[in-house]
C-alpha positions as CSV (number, residue, x, y, z in Angstrom):
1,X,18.4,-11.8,27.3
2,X,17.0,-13.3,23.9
3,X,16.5,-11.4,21.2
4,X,18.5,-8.4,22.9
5,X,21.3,-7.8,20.3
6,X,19.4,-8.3,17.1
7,X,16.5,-5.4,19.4
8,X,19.8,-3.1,19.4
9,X,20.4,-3.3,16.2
10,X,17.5,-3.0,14.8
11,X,16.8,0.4,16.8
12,X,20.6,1.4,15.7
13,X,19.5,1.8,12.3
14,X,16.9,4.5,12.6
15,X,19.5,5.9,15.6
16,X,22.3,6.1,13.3
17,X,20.3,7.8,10.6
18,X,18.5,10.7,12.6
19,X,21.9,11.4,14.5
20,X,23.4,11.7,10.9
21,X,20.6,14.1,9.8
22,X,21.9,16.8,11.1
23,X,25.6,16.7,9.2
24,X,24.1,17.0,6.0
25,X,24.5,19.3,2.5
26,X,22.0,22.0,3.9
27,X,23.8,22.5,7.4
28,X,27.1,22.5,5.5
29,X,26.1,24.8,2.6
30,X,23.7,26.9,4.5
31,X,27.0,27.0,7.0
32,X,29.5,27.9,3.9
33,X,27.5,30.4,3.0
34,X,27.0,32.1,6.3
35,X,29.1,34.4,7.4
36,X,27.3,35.1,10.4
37,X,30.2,33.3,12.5
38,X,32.6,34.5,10.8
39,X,31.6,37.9,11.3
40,X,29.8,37.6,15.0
41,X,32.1,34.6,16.7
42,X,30.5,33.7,19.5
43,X,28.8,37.1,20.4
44,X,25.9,35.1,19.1
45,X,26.1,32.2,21.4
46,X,23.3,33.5,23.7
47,X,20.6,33.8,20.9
48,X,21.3,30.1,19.8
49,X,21.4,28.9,23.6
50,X,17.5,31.3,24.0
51,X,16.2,29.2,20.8
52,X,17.1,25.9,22.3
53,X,14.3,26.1,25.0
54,X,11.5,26.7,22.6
55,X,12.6,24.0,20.3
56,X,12.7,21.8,23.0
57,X,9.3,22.3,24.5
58,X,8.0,22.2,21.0
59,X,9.7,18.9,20.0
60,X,9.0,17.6,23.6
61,X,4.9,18.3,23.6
62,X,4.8,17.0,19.9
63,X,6.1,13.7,21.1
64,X,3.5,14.4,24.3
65,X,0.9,14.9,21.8
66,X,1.4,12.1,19.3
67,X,1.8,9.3,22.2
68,X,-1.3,10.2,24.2
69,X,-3.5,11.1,21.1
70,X,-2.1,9.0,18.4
71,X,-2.6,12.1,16.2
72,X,0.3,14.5,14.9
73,X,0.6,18.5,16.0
74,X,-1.0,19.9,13.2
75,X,-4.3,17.8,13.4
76,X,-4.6,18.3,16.9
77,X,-3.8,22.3,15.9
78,X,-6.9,22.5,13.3
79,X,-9.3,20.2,15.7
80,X,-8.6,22.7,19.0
81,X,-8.2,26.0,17.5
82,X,-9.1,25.8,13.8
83,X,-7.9,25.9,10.1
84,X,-6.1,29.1,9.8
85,X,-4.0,28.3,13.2
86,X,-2.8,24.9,11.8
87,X,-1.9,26.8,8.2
88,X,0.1,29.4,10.2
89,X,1.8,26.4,12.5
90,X,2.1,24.2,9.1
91,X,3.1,26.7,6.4
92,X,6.5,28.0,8.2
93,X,7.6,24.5,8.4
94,X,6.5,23.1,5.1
95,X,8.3,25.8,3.4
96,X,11.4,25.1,5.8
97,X,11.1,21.6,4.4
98,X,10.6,22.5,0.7
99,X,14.2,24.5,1.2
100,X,15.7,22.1,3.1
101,X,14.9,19.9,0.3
102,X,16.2,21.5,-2.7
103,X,19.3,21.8,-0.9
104,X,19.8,18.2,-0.2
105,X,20.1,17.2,-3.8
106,X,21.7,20.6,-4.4
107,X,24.4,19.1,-2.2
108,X,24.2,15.4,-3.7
109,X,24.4,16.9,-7.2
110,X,27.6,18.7,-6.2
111,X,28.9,15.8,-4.5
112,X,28.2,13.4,-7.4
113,X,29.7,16.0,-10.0
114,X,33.0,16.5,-8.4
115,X,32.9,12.8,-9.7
116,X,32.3,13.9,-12.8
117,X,28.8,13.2,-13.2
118,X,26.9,16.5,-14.6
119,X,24.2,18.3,-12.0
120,X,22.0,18.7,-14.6
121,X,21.7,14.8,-15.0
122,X,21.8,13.6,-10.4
123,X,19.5,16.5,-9.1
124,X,16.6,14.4,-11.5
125,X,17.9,11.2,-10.9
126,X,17.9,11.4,-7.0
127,X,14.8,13.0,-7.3
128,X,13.1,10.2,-8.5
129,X,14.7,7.7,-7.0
130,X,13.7,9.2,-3.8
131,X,9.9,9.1,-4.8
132,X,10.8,6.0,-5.4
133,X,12.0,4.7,-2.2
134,X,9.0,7.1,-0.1
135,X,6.5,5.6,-2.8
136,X,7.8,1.8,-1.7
137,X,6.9,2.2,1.8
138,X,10.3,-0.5,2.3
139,X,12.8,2.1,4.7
140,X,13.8,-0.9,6.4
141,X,15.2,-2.0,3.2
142,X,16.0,1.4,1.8
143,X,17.8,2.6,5.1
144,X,20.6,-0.5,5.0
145,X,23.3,1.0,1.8
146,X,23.4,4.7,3.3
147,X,23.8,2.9,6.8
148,X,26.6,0.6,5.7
149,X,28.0,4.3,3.4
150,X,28.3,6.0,6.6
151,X,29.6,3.0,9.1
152,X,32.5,2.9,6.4
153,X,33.1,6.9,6.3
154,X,32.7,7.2,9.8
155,X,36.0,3.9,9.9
156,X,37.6,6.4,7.2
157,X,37.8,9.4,9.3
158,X,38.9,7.6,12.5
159,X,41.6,5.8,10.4
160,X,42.4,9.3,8.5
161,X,42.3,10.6,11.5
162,X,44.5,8.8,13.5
163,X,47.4,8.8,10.7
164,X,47.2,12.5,10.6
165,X,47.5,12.6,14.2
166,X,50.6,10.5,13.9
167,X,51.9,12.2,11.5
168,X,51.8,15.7,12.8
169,X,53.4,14.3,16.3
170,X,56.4,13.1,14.7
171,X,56.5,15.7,12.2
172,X,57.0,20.0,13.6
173,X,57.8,22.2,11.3
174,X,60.1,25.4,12.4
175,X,59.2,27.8,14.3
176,X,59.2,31.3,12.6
177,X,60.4,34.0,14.2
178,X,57.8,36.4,13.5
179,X,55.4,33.6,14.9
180,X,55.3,34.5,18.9
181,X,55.7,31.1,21.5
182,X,52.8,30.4,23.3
């Protein structure tokens, strides 16, 4: 089939990307400073697993919505029930987006200054240069460094990953006595 590979690959790009999202500085902070599963385990499990089935009608009748209307959720909100029910659908999430936000180049500033650049100095920088790229309207273009970044992390971890493995099957330590066998 012509044409097949280059399709893939140009739909892996935007697939890579969105599959990344999630593993991010806000779910890592916001998980850091949690101690809900420290303190609950998995007594919690349930509530998460209950959340899952609105999220995914939600997510699921957007998509709906958007295909067969061309329009997003909130406009068809504001057109079928009004201006005050698309502020109360719209304001939850654009303050979830503000914070999730500020959090993102919280975490890129504390990335970039265990490298000994100063927060004070990336949290502006990748500000702007974020405008920057959403002002340019080129993702296609903007989307090919952090793609290529996380192709060469992701060959890191499997390579870390499989020397560590190595080395902790050829390497036991003693067993202590006040450890008990399993």
């Amino acid at each position: 089939m012509k044409g097949s590979y280059r399709t893939w690959l140009l739909l892996f790009g935007p697939a890579w990307l969105a599959m990344i999202a999630d593993m991010d500085a806000s779910s890592y902070i916001g998980g850091a400073a949690s101690t809900g599963g420290a303190a609950f385990g998995y007594g919690l499990v349930w509530l998460m697993a209950l959340l899952v089935i609105p999220l995914f009608i939600i997510q699921e009748q957007a998509g709906r919505i958007g295909i067969a209307t061309g329009k997003g959720l909130g406009t068809v909100v504001r057109e079928r029930y009004g201006r005050r029910a698309a502020t109360a659908v719209a304001l939850p999430m654009a303050i979830t987006d503000m914070v999730t936000y500020a959090i993102e180049y919280l975490g890129i500033g504390i990335g970039l200054e265990v490298a000994g650049i100063p927060i004070l100095y990336t949290v502006p920088l990748i500000y702007v240069l974020h405008i920057a790229i959403v002002s340019s309207g080129k993702y296609r273009q903007a989307e090919k460094p952090p793609l290529i970044a996380m192709s060469l992390l992701l060959i890191a971890f499997l390579v870390a990953a499989l020397v560590i493995r190595g080395a902790t099957a050829t390497h036991r330590p003693p067993r202590s006595e006040h450890v008990p066998a399993r």
